[in-house]
C-alpha positions, 0 to 999 in steps of 0.5 A, a space after each residue: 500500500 502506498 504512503 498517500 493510502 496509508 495517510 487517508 486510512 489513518 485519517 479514515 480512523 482519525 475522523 471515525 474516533 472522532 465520529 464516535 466520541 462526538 456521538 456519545 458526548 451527543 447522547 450524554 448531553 441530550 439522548 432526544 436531540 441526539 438520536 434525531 440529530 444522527 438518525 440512530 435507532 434507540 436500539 443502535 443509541 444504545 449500543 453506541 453509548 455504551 461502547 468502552 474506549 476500547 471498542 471505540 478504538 476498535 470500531 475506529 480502526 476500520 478502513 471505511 467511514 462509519 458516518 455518512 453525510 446528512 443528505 444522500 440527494 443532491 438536489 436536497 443539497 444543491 436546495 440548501 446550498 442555494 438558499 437564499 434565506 435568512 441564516 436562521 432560516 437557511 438552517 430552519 430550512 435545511 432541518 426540514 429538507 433532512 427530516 423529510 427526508 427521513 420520512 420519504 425513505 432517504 438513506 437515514 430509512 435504510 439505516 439501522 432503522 
């Protein structure tokens, strides 16, 4: 394997450590916000939130993302990007595209759902 594959799989675990320790300050904080905020199932909360350091460190060390951007559809995105709104209301918008997604069956359906 090459040193740039070598440097994006280090950078890979880095963002998926960093992923994780992020989700379980999320559901300590605020476990509501935070499972709708993610798009966890309770089921995949919890296991989540349990996790110890070494498992985190295990699940971390895998070679793919275990993150995924909030919007599968690229019109949802080019629509938030394009947004001509007030910032608050730019983000208010962005929320609802999301949600709706998730109610129409975007990828947030498929997951662990």
């Amino acid at each position: 394997m090459s040193m740039v594959a070598d440097s994006l799989i280090d950078e890979i675990q880095d963002l998926n450590l960093s992923y994780l320790l992020l989700v379980q300050r999320l559901l300590r904080k605020d476990r509501a916000t935070a499972i709708f905020r993610l798009k966890l199932s309770d089921e995949m909360a919890n296991l989540l939130a349990g996790l110890s350091g070494k498992q985190l460190m295990q699940l971390a060390r895998t070679n793919q993302l275990i993150c995924r951007p909030g919007f599968e559809d690229a019109g949802q995105l080019t629509r938030v990007l394009n947004n001509s709104r007030e910032p608050g209301l730019a983000r208010l918008h962005a929320s609802l595209l999301m949600v709706s997604a998730d109610q129409s069956g975007g990828w947030a359906g498929n997951a662990e759902r």
